[in-house]
N, CA, C and O of each residue as an XYZ file, in Angstrom:
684
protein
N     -30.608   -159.829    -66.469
C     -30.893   -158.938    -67.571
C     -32.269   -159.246    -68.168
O     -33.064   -158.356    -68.470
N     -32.459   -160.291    -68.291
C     -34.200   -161.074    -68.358
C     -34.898   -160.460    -68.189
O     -35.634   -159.814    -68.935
N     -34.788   -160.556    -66.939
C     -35.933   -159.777    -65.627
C     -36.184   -158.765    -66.212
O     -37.266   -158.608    -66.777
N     -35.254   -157.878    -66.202
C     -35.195   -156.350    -66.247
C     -36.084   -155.652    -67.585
O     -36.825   -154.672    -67.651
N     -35.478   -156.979    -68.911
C     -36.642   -156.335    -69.861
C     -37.951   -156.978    -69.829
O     -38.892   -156.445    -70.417
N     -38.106   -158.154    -69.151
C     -39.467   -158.413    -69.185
C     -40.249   -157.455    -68.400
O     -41.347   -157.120    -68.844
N     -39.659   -156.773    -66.839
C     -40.425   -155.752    -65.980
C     -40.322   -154.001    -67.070
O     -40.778   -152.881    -66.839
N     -39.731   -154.407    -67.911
C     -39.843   -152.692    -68.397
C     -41.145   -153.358    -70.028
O     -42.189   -152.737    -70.224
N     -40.857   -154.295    -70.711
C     -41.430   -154.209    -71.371
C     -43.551   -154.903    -71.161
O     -44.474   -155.268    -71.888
N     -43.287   -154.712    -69.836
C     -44.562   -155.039    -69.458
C     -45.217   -153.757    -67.809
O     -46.322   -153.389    -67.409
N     -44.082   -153.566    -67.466
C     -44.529   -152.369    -66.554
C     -45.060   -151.177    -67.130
O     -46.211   -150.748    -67.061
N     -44.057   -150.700    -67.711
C     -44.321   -149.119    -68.434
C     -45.795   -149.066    -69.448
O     -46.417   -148.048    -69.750
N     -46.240   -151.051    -70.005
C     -47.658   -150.223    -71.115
C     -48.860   -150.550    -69.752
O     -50.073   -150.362    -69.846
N     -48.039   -151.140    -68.376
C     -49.469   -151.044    -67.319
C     -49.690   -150.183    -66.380
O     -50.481   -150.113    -65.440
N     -48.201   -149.033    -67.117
C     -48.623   -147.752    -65.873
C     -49.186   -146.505    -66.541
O     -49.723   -145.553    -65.975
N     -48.935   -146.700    -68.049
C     -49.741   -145.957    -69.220
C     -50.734   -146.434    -69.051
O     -51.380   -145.531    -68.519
N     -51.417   -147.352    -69.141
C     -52.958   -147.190    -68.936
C     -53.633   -147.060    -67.800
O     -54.705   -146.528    -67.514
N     -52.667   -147.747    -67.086
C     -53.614   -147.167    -65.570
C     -53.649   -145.439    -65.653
O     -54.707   -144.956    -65.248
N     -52.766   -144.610    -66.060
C     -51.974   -143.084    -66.115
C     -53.371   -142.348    -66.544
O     -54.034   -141.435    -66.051
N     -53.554   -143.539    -68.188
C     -55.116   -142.727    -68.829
C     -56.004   -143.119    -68.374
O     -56.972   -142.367    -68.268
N     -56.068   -144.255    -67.975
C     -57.292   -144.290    -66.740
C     -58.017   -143.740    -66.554
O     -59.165   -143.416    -66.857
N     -56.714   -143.506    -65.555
C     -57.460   -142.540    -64.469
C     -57.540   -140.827    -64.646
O     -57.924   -139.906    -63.925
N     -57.119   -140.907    -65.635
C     -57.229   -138.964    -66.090
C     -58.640   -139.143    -67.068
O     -59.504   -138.408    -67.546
N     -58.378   -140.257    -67.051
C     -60.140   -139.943    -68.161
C     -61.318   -140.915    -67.802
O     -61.989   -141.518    -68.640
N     -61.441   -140.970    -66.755
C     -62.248   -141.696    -66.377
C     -63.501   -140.610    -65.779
O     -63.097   -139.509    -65.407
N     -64.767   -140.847    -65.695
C     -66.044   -140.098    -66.001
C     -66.103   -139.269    -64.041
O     -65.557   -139.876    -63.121
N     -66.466   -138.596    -63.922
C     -66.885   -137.997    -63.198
C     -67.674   -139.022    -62.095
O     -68.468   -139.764    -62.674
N     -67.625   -139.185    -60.848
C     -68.159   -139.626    -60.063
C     -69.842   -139.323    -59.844
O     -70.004   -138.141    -59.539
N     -70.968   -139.994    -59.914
C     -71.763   -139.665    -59.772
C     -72.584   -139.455    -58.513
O     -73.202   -140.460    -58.162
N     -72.774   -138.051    -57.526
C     -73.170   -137.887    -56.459
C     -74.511   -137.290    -56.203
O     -74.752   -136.243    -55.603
N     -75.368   -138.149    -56.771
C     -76.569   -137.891    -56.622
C     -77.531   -136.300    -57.013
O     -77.023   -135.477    -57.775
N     -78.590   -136.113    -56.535
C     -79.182   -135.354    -56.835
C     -78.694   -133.843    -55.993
O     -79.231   -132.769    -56.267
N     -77.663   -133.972    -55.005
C     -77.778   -132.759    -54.349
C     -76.364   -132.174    -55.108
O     -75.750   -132.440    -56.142
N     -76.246   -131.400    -54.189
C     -74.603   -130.419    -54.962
C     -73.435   -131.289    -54.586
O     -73.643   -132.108    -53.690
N     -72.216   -131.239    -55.140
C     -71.417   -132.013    -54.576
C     -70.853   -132.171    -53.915
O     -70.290   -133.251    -53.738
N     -70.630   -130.466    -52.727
C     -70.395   -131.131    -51.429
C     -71.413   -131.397    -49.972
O     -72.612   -131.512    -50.224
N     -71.184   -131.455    -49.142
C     -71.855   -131.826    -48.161
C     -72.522   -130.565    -47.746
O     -72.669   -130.574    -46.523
N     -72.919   -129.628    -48.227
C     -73.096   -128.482    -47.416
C     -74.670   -127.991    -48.932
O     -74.567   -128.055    -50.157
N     -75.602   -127.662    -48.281
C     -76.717   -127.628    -49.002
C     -76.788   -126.388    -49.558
O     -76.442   -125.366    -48.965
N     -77.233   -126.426    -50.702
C     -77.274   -125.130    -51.502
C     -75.921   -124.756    -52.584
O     -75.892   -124.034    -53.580
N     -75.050   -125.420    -52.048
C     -73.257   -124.883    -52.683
C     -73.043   -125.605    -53.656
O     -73.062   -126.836    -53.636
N     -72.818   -124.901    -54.606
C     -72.649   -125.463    -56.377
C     -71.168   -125.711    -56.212
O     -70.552   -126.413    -55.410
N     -70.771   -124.923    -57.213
C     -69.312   -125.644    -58.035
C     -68.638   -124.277    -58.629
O     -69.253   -123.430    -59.276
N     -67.566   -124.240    -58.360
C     -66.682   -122.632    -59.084
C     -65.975   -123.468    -59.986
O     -65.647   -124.644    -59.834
N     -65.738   -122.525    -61.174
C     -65.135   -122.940    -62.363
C     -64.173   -121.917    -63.019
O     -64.519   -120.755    -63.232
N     -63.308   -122.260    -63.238
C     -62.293   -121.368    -63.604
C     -61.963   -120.958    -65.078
O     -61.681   -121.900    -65.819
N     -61.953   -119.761    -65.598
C     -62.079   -119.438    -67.205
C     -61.013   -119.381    -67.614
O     -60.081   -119.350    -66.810
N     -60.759   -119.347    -69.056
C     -59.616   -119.052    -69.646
C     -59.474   -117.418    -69.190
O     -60.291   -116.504    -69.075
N     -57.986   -117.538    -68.989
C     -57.526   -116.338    -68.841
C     -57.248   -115.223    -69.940
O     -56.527   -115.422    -70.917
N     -57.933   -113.971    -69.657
C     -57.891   -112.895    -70.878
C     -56.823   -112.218    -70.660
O     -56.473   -111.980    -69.504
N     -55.907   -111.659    -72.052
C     -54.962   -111.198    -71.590
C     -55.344   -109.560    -72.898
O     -55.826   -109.607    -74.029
N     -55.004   -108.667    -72.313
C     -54.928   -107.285    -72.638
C     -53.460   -106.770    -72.800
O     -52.514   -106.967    -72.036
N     -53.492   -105.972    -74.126
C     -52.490   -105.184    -74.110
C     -52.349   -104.077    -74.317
O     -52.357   -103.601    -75.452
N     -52.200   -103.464    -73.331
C     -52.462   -101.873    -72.999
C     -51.225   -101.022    -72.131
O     -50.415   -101.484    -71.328
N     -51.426    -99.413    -72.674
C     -50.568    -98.460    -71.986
C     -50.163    -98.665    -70.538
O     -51.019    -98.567    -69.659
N     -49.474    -98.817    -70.379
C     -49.181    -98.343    -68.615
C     -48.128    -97.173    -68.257
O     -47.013    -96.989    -68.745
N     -48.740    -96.509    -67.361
C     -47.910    -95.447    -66.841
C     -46.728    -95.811    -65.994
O     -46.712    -96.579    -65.032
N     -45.811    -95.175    -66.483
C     -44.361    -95.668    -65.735
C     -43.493    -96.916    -66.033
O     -42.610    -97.472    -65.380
N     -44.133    -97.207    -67.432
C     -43.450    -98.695    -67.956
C     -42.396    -98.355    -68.556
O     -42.260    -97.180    -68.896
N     -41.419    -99.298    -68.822
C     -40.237    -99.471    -70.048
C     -40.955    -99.310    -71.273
O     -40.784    -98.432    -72.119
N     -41.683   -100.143    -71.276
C     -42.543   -100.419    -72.219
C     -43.674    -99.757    -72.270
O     -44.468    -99.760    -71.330
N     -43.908    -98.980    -73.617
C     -45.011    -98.110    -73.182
C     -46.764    -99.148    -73.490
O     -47.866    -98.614    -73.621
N     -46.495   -100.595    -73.526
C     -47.767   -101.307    -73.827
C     -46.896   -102.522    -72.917
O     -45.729   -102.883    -73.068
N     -47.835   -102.957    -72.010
C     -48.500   -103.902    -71.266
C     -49.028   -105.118    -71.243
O     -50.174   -104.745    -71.490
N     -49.160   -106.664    -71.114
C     -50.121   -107.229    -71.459
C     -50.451   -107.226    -69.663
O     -49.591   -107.205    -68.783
N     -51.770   -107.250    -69.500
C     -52.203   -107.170    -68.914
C     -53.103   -108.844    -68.759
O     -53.771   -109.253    -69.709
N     -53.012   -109.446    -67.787
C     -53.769   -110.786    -67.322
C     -54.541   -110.858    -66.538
O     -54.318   -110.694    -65.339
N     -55.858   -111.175    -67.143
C     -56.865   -110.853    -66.121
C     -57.546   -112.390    -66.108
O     -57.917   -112.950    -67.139
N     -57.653   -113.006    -64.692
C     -58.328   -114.429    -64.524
C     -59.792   -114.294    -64.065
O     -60.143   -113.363    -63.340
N     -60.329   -114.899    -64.342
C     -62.006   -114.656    -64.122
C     -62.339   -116.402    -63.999
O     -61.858   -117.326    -64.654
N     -63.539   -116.416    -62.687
C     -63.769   -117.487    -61.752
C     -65.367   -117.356    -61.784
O     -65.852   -116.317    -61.339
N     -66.235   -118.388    -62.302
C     -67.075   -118.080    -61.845
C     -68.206   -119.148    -60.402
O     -68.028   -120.359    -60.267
N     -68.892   -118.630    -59.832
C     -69.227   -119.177    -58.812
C     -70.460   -119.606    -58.900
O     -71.212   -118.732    -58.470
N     -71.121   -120.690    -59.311
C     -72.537   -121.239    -59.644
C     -73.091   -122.178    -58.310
O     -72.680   -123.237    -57.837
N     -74.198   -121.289    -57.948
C     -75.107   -121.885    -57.146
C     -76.383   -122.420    -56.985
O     -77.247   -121.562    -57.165
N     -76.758   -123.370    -56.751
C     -78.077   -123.398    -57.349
C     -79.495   -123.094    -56.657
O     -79.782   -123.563    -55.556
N     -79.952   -122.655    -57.050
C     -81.586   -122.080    -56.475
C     -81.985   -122.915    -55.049
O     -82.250   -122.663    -53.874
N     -81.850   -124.055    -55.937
C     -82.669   -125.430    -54.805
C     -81.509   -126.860    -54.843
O     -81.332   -127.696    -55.730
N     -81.106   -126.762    -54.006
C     -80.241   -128.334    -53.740
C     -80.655   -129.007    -54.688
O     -79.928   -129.510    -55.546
N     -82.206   -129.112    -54.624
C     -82.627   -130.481    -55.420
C     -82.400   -130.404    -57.112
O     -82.513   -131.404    -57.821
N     -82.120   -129.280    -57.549
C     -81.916   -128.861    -58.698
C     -80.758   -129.092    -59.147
O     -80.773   -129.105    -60.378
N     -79.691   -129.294    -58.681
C     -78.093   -129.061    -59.222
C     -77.811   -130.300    -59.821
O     -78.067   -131.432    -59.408
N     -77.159   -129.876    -61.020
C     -76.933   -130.746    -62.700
C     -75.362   -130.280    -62.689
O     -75.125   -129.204    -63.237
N     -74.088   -131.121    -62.013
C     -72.849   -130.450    -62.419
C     -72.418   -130.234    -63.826
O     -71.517   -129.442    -64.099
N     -73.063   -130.941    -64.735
C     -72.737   -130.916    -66.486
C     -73.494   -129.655    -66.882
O     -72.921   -128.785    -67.538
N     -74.877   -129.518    -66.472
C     -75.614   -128.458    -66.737
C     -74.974   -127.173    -66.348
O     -75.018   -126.149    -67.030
N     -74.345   -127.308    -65.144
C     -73.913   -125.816    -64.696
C     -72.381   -125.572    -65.493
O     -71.959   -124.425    -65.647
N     -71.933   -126.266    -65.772
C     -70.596   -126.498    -66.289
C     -70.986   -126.329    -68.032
O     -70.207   -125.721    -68.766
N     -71.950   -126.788    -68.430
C     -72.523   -126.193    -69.756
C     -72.635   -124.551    -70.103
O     -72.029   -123.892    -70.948
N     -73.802   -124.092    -68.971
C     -74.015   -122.723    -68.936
C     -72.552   -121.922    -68.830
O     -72.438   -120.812    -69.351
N     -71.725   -122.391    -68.303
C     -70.642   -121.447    -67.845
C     -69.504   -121.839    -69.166
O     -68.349   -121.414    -69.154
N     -70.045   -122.695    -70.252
C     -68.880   -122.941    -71.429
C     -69.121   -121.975    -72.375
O     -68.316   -121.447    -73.142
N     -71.161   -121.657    -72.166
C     -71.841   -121.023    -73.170
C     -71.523   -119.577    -73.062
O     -71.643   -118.820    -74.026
N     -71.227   -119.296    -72.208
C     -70.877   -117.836    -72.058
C     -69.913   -117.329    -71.871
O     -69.670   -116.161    -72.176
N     -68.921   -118.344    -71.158
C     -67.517   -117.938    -71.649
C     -67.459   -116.875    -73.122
O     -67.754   -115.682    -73.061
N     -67.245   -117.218    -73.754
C     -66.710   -116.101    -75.005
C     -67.200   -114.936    -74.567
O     -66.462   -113.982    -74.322
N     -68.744   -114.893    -74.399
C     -68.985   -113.356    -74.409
C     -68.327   -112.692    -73.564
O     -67.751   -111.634    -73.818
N     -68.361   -113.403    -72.195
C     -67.545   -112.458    -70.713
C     -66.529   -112.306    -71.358
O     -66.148   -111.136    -71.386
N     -65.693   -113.282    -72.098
C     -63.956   -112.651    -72.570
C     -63.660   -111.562    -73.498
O     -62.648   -110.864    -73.570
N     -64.758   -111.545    -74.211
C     -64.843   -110.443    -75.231
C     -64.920   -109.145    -74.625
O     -64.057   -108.320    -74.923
N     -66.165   -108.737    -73.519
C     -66.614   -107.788    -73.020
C     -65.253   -107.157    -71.933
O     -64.987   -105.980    -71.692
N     -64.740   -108.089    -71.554
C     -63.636   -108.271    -71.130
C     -62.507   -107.325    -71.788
O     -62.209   -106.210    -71.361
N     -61.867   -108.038    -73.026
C     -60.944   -107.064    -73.646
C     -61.393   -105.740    -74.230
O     -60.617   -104.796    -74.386
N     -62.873   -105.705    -74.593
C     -63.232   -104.615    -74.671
C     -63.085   -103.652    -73.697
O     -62.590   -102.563    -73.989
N     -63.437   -103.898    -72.619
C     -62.633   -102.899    -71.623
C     -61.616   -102.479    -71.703
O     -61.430   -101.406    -72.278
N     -60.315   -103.404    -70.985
C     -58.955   -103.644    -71.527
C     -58.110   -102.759    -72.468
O     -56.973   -102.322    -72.293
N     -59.261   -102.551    -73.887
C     -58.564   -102.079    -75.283
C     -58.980   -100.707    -75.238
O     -58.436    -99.720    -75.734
N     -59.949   -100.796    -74.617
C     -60.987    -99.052    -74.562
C     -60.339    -97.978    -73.307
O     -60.658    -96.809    -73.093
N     -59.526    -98.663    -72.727
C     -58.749    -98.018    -71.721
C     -57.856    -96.935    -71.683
O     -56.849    -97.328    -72.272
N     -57.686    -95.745    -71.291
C     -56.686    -95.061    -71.520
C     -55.566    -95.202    -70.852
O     -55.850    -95.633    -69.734
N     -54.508    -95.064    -70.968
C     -53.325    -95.694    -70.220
C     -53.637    -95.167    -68.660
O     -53.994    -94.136    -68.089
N     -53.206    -96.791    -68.290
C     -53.310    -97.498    -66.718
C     -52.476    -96.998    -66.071
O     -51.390    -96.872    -66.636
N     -52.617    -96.389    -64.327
C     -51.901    -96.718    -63.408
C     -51.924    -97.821    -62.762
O     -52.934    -98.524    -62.787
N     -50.918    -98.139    -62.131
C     -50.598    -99.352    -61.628
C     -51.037    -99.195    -60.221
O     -51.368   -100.068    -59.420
N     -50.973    -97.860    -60.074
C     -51.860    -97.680    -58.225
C     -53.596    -97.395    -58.118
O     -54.280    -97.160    -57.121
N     -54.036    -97.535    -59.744
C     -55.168    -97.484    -59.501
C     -56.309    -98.855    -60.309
O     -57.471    -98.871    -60.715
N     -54.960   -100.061    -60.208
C     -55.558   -101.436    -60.300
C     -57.146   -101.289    -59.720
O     -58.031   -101.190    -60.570
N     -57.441   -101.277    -58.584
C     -58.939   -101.535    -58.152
C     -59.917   -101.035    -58.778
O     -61.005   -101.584    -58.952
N     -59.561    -99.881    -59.183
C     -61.322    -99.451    -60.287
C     -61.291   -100.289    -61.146
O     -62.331   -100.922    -61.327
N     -59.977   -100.634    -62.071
C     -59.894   -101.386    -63.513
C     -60.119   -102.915    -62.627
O     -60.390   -103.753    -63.487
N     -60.105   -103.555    -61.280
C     -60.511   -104.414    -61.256
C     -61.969   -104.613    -61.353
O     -62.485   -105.493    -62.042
N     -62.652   -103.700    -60.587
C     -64.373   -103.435    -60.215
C     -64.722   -103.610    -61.381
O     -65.485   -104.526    -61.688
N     -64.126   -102.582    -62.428
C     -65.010   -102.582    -63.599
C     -65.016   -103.637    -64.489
O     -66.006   -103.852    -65.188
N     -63.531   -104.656    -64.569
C     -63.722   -106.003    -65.441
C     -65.139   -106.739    -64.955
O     -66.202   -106.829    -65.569
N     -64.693   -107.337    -63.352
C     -66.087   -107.760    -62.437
C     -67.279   -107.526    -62.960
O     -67.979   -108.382    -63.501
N     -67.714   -105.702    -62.742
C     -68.969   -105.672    -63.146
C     -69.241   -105.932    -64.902
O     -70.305   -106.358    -65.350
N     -67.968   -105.554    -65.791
C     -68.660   -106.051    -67.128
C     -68.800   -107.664    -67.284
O     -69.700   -108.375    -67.731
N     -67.667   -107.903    -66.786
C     -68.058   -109.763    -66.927
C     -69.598   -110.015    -66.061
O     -70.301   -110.794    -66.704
N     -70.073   -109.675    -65.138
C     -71.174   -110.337    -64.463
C     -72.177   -109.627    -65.176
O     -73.268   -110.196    -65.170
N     -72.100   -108.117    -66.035
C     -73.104   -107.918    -66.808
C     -73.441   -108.718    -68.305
O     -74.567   -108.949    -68.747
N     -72.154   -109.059    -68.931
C     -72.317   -110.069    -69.859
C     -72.775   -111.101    -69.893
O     -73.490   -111.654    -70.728
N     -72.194   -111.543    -68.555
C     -73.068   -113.357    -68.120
C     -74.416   -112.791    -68.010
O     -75.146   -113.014    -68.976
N     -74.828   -112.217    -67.198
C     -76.276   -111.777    -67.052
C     -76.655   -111.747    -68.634
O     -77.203   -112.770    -69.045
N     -76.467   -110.864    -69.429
C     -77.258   -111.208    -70.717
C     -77.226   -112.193    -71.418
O     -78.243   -112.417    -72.075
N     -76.095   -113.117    -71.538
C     -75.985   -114.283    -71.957
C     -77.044   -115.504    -71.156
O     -77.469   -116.577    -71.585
N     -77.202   -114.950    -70.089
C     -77.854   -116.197    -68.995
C     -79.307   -116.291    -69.373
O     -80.021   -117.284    -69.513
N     -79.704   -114.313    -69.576
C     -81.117   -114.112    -69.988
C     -81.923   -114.991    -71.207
O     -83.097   -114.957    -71.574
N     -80.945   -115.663    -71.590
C     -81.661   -116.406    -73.463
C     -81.333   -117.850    -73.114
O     -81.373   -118.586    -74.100
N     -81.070   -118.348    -72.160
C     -81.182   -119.641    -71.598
C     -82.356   -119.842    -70.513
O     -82.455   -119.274    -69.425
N     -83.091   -120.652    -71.003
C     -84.258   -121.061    -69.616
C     -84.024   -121.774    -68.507
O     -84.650   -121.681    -67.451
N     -82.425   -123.041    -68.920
C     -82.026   -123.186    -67.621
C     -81.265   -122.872    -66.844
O     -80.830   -123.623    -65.971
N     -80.838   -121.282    -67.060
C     -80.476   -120.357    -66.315
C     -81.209   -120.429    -64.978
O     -80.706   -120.611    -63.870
N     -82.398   -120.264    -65.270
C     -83.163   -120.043    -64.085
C     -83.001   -120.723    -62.300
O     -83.326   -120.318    -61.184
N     -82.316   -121.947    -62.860
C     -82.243   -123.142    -61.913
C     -80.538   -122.609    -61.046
O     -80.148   -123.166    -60.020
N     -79.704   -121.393    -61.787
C     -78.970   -120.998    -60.486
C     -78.608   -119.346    -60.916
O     -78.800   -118.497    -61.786
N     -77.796   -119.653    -59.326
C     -77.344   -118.303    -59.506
C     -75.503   -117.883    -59.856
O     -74.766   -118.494    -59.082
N     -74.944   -117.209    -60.603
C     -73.694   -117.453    -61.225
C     -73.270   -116.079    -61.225
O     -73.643   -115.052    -61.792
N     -72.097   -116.488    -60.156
C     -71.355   -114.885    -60.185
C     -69.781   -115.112    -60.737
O     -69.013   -116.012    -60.397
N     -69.499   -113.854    -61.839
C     -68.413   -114.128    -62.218
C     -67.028   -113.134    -61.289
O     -67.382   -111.958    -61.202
N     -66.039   -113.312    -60.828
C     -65.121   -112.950    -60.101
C     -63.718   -112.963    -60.845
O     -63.393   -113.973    -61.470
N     -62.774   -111.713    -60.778
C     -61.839   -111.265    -61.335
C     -61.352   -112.492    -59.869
O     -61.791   -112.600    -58.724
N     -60.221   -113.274    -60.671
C     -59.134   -114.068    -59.360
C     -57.776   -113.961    -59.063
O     -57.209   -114.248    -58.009
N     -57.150   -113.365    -60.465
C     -56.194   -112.955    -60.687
C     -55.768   -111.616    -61.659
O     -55.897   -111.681    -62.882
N     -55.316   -110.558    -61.069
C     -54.791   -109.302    -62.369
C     -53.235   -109.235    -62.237
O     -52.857   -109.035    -61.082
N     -52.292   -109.357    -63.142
C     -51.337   -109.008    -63.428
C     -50.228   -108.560    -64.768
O     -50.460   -108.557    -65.977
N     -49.304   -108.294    -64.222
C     -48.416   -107.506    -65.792
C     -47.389   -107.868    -65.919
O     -46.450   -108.023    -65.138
N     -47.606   -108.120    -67.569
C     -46.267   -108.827    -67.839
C     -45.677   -107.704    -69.000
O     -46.326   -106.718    -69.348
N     -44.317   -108.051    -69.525
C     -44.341   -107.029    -70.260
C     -44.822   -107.948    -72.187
O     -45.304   -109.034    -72.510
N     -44.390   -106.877    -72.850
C     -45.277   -107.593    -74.090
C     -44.689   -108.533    -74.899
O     -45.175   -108.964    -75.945
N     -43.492   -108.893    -74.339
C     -43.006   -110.448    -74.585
C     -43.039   -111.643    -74.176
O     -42.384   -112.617    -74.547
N     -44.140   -111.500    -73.083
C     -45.186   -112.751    -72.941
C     -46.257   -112.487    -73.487
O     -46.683   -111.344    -73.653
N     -46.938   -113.753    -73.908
C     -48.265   -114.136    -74.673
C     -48.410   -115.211    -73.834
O     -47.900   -115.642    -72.800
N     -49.654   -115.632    -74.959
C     -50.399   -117.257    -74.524
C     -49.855   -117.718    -75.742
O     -49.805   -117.270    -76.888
N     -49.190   -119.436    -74.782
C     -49.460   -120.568    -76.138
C     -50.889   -121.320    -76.279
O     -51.569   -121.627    -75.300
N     -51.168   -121.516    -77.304
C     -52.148   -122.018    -77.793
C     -52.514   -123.212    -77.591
O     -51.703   -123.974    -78.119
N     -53.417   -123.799    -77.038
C     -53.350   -125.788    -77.192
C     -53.410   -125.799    -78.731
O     -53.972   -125.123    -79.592
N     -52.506   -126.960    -78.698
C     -52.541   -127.581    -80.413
C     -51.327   -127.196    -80.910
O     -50.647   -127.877    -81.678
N     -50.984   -125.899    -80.400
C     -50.032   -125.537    -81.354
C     -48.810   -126.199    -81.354
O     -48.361   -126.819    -80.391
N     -48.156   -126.039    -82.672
C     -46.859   -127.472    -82.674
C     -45.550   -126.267    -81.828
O     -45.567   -125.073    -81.529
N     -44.342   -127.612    -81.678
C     -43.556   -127.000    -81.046
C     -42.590   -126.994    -82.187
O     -42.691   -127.823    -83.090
N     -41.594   -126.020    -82.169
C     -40.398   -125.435    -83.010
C     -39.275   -125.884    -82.402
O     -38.168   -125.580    -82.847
């Protein structure tokens, strides 16, 4: 019985820290080129997901939330150029606007078919990559890549799913 609490009261606080460790331990540093082996190839980063709530044709429900995931793909000009914090900066800074421009679509919509997903995909695409584009324009180290934003996921839920919030307490 000894044993047993000396291995629990000394195992469990050395697998908690190894646990945070290693979840927070700094980014590996791989030199001046991109990080994988292949020259020129940045880093894709994945956005918070926007969610819309809008008409759909043929629903129970005559409103929708609608989930739209957006990916963006940062490359850089010149191998010798690529900053993974830098590119991972630019793509924090503009987040909001793409999400905004985003539901603005979304809200400006007249009720959706569900068989004509692909235009309402094209057109999130092109407003998100037109937003980044203006957002990118008032940064100078924009210049150093190139950043395309990509719809990765669209789907429908009905309007009794939401998002939980980080932070928020539980009930």
């Amino acid at each position: 019985m000894r044993i047993r609490t000396v291995m629990i009261r000394w195992l469990i606080p050395v697998l908690a820290i190894g646990f945070v460790a290693g979840c927070s331990s700094a980014p590996v540093a791989r030199g001046p080129g991109p990080p994988t082996g292949f020259s020129g190839q940045g880093t894709n980063i994945v956005l918070e997901e926007v969610i819309g709530s809008m008409p759909v044709e043929g629903a129970h429900q005559v409103y929708q939330n609608l989930h739209v995931g957006l990916a963006t793909i940062v490359t850089p000009r010149k191998a010798s150029n690529y900053d993974p914090a830098q590119a991972a900066s630019l793509v924090c800074r503009l987040e909001p606007r793409v999400a905004a421009q985003v539901l603005k679509v979304l809200t400006d919509s007249p009720t959706i078919s569900p068989h004509r997903l692909d235009h309402l995909r094209d057109a999130l695409a092109s407003t998100a990559q037109a937003a980044a584009d203006e957002a990118l324009a008032k940064c100078p180290e924009a210049a150093t890549y190139n950043l395309e934003v990509v719809v990765v996921s669209l789907y429908w839920t009905d309007s009794t799913v939401g998002r939980t919030y980080r932070g928020a307490s539980a009930k």
